[in-house]
PDB file of N, CA, C, O and CB in Angstrom:
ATOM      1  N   UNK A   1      84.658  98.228  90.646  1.00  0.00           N
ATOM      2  CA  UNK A   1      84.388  98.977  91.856  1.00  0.00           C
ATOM      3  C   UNK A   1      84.994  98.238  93.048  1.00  0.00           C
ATOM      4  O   UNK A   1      84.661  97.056  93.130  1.00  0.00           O
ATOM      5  CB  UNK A   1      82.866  99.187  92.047  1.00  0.00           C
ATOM      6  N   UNK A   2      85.999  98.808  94.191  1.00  0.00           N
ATOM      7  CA  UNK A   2      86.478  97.572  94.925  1.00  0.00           C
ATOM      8  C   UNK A   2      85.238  98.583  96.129  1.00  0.00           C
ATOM      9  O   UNK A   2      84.563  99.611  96.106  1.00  0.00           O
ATOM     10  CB  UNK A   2      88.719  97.191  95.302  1.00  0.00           C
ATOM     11  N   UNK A   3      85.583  97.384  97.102  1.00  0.00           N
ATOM     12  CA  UNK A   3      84.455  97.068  97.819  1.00  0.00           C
ATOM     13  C   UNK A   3      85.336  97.901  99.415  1.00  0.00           C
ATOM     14  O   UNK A   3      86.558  97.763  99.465  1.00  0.00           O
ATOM     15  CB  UNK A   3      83.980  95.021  97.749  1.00  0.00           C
ATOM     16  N   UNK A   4      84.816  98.491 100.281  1.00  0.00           N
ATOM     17  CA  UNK A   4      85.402  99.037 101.142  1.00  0.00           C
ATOM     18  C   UNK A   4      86.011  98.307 101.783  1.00  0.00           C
ATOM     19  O   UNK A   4      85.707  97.117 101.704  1.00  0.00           O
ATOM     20  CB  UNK A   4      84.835  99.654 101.728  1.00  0.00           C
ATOM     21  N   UNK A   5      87.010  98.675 102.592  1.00  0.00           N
ATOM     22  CA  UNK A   5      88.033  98.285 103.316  1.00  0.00           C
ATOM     23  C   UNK A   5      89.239  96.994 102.170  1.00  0.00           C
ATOM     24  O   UNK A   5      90.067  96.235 102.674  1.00  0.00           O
ATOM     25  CB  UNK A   5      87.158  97.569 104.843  1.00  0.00           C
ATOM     26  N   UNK A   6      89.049  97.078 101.147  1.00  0.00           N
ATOM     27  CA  UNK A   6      89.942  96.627 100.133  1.00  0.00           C
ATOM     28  C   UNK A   6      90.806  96.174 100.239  1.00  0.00           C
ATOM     29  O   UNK A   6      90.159  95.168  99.946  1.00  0.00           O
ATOM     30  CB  UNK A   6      90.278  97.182  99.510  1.00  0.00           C
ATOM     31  N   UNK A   7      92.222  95.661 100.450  1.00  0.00           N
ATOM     32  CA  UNK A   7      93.709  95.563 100.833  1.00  0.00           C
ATOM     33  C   UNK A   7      93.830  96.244  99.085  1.00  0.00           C
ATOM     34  O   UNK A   7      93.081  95.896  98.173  1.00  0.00           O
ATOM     35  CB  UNK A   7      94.540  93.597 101.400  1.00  0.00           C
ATOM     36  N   UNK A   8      95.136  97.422  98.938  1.00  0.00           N
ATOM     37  CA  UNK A   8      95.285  97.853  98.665  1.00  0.00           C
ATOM     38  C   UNK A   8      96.875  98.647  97.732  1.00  0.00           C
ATOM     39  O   UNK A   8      97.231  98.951  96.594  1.00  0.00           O
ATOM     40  CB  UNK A   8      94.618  97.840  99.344  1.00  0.00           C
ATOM     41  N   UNK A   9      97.503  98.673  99.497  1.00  0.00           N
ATOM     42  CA  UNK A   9      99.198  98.746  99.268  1.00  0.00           C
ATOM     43  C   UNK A   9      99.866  98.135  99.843  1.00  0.00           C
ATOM     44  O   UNK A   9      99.304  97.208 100.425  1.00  0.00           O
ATOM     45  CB  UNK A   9      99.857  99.776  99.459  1.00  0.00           C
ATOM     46  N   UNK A  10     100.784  98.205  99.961  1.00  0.00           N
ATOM     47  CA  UNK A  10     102.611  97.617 100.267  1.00  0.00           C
ATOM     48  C   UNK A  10     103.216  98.312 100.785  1.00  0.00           C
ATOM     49  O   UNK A  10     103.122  99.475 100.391  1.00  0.00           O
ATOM     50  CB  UNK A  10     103.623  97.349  99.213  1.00  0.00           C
ATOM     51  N   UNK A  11     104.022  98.070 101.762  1.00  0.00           N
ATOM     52  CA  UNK A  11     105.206  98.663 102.332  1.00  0.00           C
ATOM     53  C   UNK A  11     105.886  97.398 102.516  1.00  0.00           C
ATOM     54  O   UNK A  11     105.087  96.495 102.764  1.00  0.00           O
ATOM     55  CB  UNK A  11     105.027  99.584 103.664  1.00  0.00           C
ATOM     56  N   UNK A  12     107.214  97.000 102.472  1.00  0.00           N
ATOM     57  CA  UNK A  12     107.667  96.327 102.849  1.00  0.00           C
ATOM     58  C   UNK A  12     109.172  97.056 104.040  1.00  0.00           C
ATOM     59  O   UNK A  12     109.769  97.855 103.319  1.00  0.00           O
ATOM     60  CB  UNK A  12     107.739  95.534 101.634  1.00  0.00           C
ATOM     61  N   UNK A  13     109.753  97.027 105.224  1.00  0.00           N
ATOM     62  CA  UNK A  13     110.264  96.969 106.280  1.00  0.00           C
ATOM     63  C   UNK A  13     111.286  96.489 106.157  1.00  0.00           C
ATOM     64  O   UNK A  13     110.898  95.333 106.326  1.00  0.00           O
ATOM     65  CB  UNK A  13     109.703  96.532 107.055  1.00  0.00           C
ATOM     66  N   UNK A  14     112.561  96.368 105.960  1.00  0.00           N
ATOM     67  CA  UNK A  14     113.880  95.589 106.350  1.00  0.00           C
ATOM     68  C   UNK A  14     114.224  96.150 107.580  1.00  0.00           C
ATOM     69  O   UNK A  14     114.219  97.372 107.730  1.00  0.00           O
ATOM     70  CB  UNK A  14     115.130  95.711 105.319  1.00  0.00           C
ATOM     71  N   UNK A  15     114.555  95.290 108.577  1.00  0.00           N
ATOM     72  CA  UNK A  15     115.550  95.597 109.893  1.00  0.00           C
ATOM     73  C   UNK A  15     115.897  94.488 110.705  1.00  0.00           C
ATOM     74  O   UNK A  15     115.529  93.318 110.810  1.00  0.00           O
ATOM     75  CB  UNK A  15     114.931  96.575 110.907  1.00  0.00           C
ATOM     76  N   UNK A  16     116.879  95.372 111.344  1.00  0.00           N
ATOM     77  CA  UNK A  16     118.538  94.586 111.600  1.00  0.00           C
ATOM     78  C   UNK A  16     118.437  95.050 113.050  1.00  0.00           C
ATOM     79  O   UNK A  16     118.228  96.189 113.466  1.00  0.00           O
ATOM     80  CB  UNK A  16     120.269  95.305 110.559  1.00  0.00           C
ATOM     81  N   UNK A  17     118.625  93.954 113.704  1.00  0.00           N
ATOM     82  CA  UNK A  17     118.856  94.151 115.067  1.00  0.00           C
ATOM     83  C   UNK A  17     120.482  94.016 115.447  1.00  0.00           C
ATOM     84  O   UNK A  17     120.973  92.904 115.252  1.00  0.00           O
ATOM     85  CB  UNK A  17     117.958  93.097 115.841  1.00  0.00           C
ATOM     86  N   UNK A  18     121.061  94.717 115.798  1.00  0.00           N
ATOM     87  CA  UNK A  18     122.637  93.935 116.258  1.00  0.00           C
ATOM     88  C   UNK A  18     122.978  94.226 117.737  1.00  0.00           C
ATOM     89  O   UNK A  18     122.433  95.213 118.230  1.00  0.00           O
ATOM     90  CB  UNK A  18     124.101  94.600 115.297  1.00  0.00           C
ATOM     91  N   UNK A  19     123.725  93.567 118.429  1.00  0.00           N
ATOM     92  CA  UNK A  19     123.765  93.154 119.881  1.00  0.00           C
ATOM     93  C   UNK A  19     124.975  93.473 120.224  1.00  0.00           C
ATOM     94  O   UNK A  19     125.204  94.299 121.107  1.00  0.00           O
ATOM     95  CB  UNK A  19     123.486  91.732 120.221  1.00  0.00           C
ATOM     96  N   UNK A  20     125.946  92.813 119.522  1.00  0.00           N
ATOM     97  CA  UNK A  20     127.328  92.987 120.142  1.00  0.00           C
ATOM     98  C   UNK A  20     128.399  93.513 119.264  1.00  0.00           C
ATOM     99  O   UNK A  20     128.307  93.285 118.058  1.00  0.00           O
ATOM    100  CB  UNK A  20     127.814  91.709 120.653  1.00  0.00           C
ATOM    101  N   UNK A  21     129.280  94.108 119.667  1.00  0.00           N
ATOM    102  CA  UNK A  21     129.937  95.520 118.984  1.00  0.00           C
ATOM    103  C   UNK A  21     130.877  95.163 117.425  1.00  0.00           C
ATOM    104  O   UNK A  21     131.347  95.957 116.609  1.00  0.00           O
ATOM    105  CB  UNK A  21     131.226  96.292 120.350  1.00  0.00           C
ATOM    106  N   UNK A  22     130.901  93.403 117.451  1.00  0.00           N
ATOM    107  CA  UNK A  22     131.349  92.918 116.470  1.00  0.00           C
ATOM    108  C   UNK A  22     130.647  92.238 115.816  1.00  0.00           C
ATOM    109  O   UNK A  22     129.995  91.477 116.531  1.00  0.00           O
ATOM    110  CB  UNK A  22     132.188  92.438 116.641  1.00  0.00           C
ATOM    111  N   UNK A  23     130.409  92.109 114.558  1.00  0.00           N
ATOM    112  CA  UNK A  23     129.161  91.074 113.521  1.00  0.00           C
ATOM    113  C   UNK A  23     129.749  89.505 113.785  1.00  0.00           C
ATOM    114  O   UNK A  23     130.298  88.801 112.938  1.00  0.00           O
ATOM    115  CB  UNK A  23     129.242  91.498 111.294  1.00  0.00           C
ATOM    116  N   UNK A  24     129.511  89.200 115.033  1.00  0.00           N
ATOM    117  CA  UNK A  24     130.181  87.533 115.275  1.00  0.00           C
ATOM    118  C   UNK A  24     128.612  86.872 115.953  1.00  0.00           C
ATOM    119  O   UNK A  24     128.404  86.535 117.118  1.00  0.00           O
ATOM    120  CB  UNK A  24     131.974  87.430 116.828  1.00  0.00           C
ATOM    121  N   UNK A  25     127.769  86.840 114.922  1.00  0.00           N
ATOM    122  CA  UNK A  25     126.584  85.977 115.471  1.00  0.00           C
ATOM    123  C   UNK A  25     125.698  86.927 116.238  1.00  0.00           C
ATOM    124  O   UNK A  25     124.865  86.488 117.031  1.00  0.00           O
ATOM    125  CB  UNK A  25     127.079  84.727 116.469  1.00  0.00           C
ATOM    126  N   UNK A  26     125.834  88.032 116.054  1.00  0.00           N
ATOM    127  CA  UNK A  26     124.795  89.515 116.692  1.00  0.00           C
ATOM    128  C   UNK A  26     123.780  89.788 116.066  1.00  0.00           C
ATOM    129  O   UNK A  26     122.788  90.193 116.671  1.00  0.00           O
ATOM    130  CB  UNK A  26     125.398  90.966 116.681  1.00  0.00           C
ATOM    131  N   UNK A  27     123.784  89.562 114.081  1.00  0.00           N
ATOM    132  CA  UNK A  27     123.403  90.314 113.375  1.00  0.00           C
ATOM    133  C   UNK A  27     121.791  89.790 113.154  1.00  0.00           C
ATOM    134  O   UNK A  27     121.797  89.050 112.170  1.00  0.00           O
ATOM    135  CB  UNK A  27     124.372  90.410 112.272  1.00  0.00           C
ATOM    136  N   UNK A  28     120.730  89.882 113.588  1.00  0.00           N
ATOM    137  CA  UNK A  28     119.480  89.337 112.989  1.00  0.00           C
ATOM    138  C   UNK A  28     118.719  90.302 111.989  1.00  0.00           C
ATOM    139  O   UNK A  28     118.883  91.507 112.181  1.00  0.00           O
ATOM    140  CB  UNK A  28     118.527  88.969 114.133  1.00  0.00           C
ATOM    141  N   UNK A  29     118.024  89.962 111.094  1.00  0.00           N
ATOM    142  CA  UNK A  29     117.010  90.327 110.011  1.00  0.00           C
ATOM    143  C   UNK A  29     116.250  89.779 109.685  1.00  0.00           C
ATOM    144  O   UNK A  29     116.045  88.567 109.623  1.00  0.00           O
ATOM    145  CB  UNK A  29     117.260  90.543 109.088  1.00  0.00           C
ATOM    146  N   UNK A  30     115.377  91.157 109.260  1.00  0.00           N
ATOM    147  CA  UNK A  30     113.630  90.573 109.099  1.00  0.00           C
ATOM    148  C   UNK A  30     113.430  91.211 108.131  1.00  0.00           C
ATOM    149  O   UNK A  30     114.276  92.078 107.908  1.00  0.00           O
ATOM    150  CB  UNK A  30     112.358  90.862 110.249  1.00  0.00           C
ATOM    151  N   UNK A  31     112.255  91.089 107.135  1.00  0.00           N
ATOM    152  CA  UNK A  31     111.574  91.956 105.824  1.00  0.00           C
ATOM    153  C   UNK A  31     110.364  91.523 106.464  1.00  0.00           C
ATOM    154  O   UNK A  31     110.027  90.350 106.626  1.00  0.00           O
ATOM    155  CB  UNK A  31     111.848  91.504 103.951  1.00  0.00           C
ATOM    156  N   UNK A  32     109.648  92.688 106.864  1.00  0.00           N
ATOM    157  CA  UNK A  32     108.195  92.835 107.450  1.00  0.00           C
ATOM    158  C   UNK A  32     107.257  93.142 105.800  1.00  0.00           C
ATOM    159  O   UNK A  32     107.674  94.119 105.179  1.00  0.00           O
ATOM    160  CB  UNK A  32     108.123  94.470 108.853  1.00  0.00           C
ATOM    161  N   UNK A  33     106.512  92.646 105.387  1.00  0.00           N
ATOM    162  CA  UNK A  33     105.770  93.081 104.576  1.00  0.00           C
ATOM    163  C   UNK A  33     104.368  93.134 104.763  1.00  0.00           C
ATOM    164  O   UNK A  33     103.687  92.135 104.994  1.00  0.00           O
ATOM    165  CB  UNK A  33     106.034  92.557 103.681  1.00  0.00           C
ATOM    166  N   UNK A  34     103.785  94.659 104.634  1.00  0.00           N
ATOM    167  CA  UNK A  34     102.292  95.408 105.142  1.00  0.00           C
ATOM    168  C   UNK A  34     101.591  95.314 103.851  1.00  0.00           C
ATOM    169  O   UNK A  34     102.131  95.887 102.905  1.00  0.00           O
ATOM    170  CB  UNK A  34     102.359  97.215 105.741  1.00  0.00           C
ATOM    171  N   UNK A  35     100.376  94.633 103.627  1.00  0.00           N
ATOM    172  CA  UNK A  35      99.436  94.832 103.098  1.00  0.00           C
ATOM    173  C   UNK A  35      98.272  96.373 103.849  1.00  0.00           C
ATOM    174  O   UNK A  35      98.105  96.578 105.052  1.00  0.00           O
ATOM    175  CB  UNK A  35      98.969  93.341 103.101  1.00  0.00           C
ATOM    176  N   UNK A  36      97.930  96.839 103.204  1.00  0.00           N
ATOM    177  CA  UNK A  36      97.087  98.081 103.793  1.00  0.00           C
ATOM    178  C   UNK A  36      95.607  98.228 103.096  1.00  0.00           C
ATOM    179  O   UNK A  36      95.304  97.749 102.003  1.00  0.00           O
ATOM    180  CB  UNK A  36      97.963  99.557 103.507  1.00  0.00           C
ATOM    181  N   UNK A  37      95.142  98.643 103.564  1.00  0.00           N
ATOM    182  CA  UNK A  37      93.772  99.017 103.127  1.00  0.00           C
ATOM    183  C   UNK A  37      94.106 100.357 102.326  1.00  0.00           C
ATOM    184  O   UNK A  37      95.196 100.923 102.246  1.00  0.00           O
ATOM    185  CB  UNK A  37      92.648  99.230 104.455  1.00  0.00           C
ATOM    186  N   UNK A  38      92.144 100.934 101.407  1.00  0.00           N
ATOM    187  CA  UNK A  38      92.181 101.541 100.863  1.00  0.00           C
ATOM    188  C   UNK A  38      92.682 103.127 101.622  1.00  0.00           C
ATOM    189  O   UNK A  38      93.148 104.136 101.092  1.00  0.00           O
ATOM    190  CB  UNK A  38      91.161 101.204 100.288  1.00  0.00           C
ATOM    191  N   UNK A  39      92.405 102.868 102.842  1.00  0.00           N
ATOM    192  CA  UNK A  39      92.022 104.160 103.863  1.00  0.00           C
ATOM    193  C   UNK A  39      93.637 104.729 104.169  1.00  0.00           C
ATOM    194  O   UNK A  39      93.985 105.908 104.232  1.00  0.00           O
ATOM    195  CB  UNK A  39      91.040 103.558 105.619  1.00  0.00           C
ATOM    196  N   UNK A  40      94.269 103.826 104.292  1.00  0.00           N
ATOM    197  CA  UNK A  40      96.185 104.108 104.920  1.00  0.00           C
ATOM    198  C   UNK A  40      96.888 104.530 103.740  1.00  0.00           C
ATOM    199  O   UNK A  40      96.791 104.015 102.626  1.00  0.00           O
ATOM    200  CB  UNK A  40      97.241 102.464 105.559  1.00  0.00           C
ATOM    201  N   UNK A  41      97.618 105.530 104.078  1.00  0.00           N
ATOM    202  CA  UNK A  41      98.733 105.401 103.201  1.00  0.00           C
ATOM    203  C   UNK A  41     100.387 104.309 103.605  1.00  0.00           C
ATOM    204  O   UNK A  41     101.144 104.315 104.576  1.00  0.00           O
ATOM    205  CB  UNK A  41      99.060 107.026 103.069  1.00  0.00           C
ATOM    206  N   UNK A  42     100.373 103.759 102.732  1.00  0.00           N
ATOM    207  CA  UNK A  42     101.463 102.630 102.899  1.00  0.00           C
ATOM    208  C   UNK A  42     102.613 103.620 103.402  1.00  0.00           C
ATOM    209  O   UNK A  42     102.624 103.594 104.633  1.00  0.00           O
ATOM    210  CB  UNK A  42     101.887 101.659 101.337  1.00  0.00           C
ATOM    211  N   UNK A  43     103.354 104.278 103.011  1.00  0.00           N
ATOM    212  CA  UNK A  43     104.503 104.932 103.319  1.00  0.00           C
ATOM    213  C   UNK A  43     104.381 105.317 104.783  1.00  0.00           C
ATOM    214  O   UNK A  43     105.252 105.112 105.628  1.00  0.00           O
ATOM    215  CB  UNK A  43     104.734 106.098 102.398  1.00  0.00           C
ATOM    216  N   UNK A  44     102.994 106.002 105.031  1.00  0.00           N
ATOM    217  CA  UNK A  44     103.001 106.269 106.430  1.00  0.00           C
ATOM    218  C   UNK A  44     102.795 105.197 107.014  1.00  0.00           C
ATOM    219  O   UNK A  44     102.972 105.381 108.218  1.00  0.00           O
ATOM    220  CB  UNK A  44     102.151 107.172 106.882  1.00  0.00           C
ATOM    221  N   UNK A  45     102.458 103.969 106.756  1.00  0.00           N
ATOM    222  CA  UNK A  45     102.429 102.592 108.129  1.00  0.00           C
ATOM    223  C   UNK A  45     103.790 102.359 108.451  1.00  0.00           C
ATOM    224  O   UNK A  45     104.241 102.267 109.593  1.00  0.00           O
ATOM    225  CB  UNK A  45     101.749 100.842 107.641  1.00  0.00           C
ATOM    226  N   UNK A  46     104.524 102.255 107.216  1.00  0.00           N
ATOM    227  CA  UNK A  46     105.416 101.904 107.485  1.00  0.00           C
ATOM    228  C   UNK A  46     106.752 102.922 108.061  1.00  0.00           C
ATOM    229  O   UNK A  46     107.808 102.525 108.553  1.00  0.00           O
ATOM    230  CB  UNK A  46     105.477 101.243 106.523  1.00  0.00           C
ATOM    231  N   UNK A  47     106.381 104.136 107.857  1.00  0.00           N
ATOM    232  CA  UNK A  47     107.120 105.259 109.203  1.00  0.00           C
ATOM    233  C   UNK A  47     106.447 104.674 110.478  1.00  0.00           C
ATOM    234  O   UNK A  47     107.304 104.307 111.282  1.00  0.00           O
ATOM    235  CB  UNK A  47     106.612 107.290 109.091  1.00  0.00           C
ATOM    236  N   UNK A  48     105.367 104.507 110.842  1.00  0.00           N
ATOM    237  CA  UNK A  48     105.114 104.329 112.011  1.00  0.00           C
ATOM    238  C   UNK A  48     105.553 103.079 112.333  1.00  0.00           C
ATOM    239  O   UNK A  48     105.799 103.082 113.539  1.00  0.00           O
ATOM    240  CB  UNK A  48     103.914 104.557 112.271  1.00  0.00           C
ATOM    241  N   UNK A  49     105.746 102.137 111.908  1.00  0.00           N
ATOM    242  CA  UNK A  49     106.276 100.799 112.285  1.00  0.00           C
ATOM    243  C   UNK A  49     107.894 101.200 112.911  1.00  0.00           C
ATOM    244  O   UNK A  49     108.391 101.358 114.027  1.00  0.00           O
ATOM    245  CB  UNK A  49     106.279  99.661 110.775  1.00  0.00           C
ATOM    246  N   UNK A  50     108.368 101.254 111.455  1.00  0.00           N
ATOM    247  CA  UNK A  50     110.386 101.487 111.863  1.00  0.00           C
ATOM    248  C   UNK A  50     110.525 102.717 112.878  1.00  0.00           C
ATOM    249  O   UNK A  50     111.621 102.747 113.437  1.00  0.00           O
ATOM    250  CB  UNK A  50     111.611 102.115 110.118  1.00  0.00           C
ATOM    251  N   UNK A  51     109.754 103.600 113.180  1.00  0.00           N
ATOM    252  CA  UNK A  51     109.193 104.618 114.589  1.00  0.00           C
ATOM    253  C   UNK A  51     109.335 103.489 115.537  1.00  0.00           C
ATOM    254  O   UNK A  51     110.386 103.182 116.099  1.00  0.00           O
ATOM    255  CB  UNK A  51     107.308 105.380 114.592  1.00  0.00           C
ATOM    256  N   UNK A  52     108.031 102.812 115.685  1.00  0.00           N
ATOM    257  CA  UNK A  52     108.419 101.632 116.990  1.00  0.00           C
ATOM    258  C   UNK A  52     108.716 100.731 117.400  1.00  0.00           C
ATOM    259  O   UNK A  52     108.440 100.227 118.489  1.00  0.00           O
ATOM    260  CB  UNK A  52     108.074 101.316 117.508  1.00  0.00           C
ATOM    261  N   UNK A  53     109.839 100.097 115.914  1.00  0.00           N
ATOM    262  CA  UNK A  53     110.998  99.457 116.296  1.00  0.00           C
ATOM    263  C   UNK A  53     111.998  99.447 116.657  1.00  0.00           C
ATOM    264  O   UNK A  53     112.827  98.588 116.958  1.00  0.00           O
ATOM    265  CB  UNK A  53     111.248  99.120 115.951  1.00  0.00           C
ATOM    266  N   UNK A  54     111.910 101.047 116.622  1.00  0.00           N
ATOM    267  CA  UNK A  54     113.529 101.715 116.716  1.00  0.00           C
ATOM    268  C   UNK A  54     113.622 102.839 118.239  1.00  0.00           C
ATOM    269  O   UNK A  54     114.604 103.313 118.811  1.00  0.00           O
ATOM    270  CB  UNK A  54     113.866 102.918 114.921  1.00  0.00           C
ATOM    271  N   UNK A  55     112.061 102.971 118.533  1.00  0.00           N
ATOM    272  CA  UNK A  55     111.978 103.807 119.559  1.00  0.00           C
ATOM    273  C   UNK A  55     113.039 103.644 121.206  1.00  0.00           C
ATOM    274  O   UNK A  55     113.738 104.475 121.787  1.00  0.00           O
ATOM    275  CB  UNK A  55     110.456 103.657 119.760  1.00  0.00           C
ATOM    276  N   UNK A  56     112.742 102.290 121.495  1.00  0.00           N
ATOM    277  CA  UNK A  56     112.870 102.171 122.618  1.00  0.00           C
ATOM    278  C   UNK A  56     113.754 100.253 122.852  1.00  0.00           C
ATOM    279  O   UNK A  56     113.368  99.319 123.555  1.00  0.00           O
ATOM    280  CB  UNK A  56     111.227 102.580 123.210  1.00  0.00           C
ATOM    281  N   UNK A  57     114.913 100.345 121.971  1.00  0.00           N
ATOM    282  CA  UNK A  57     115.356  99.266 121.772  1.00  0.00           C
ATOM    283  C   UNK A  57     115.891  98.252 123.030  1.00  0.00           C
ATOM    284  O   UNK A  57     116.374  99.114 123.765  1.00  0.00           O
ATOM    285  CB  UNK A  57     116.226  99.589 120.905  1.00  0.00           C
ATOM    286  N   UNK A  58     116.092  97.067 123.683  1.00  0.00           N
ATOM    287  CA  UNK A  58     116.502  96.882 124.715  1.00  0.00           C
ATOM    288  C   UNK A  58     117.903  97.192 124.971  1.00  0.00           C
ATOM    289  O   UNK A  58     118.632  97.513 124.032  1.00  0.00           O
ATOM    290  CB  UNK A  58     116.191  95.827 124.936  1.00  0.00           C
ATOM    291  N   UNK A  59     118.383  97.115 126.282  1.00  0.00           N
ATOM    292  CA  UNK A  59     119.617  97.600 126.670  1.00  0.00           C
ATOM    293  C   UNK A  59     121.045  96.826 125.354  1.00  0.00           C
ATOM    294  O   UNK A  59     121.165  95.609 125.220  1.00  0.00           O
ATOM    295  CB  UNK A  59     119.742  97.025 128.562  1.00  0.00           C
ATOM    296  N   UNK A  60     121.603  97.471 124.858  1.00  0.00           N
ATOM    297  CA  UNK A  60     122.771  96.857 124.400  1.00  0.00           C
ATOM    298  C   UNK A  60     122.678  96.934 122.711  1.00  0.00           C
ATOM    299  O   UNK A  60     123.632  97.205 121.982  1.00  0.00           O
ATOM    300  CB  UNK A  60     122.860  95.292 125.034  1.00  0.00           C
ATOM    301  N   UNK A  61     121.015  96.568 122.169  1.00  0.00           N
ATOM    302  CA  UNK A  61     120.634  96.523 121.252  1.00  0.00           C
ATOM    303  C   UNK A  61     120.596  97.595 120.283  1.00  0.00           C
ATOM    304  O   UNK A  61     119.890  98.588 120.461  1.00  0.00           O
ATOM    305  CB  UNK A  61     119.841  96.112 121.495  1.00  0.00           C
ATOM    306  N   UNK A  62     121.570  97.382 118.927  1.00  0.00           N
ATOM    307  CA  UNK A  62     121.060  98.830 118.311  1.00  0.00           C
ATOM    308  C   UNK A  62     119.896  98.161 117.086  1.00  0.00           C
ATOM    309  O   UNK A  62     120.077  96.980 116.788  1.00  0.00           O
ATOM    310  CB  UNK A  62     122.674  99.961 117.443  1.00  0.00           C
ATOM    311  N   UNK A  63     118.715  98.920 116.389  1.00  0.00           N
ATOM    312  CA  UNK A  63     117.513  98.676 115.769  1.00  0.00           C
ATOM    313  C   UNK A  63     118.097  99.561 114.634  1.00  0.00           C
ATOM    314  O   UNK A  63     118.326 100.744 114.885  1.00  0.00           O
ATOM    315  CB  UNK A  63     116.033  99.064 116.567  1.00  0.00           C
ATOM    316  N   UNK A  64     118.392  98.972 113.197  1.00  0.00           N
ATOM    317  CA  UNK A  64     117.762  99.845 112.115  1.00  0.00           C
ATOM    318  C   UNK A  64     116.786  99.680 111.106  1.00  0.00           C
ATOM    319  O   UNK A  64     117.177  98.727 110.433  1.00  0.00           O
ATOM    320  CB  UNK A  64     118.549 100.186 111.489  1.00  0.00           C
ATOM    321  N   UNK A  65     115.879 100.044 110.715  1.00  0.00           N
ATOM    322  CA  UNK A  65     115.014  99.936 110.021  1.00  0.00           C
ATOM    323  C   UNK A  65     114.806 100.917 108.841  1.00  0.00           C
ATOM    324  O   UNK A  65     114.937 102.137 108.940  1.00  0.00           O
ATOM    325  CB  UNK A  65     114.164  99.854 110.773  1.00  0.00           C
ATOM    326  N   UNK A  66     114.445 100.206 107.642  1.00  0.00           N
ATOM    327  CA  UNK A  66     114.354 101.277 106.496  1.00  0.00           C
ATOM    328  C   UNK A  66     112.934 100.948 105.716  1.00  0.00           C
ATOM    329  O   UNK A  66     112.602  99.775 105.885  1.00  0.00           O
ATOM    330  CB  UNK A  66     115.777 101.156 105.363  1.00  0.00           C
ATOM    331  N   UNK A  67     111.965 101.762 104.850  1.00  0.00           N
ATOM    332  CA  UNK A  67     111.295 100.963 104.355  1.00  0.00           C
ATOM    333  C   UNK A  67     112.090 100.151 102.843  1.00  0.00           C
ATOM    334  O   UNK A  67     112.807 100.950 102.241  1.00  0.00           O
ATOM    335  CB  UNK A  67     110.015 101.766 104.205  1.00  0.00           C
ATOM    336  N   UNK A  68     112.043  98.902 102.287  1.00  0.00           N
ATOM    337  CA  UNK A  68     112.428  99.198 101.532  1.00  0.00           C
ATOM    338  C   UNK A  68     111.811  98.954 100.000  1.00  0.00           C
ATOM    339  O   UNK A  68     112.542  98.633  99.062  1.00  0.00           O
ATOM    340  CB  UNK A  68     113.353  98.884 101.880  1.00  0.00           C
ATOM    341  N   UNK A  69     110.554  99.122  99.883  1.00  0.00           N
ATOM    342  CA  UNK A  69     109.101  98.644  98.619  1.00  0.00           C
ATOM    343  C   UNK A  69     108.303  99.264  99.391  1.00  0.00           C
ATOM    344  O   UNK A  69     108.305  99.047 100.602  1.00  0.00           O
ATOM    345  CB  UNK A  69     108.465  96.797  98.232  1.00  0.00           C
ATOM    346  N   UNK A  70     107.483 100.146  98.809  1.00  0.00           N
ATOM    347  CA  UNK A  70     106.453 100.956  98.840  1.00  0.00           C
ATOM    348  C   UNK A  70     105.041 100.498  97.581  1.00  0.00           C
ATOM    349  O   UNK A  70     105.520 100.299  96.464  1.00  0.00           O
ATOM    350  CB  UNK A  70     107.216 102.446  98.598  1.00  0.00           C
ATOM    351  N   UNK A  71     104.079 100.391  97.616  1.00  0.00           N
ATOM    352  CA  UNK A  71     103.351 100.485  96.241  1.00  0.00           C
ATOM    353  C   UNK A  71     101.661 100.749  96.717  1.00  0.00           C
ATOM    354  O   UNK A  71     101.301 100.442  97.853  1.00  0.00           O
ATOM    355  CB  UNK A  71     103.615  98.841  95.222  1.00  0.00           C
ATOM    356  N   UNK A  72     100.957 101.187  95.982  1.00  0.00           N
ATOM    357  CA  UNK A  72      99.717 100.867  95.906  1.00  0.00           C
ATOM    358  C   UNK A  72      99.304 102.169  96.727  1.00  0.00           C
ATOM    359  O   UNK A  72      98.119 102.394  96.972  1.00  0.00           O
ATOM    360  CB  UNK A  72      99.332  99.372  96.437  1.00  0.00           C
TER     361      UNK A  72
END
């Protein structure tokens, strides 16, 4: 029997920030990985995450984000 509020699923996040119009020291990356409770669906945290990483990027900056591991 798991016990409420549980950790549950996975999403894991890859994204790439890049800055300047050539890959010469622009390129940064991250793998965000979400543990979730019983209550979330993983797929949807992780739309809402790469949603507001990508929403409102700073001047110059392009954001892509994908999920890329889902489970649970």
């Amino acid at each position: 029997m798991r016990a409420s509020g549980q950790l549950r699923g996975l999403c894991q996040v890859d994204v790439e920030v890049r800055c300047l119009k050539r890959p010469v020291h622009s390129s940064a990356r991250a793998r965000i990985a979400m543990r979730t409770v019983s209550s979330m669906d993983s797929r949807e945290a992780g739309q809402l995450l790469i949603r507001k990483l990508t929403r409102n990027p700073p001047h110059g900056a392009r954001v892509q984000a994908r999920i890329s591991r889902r489970g649970g």
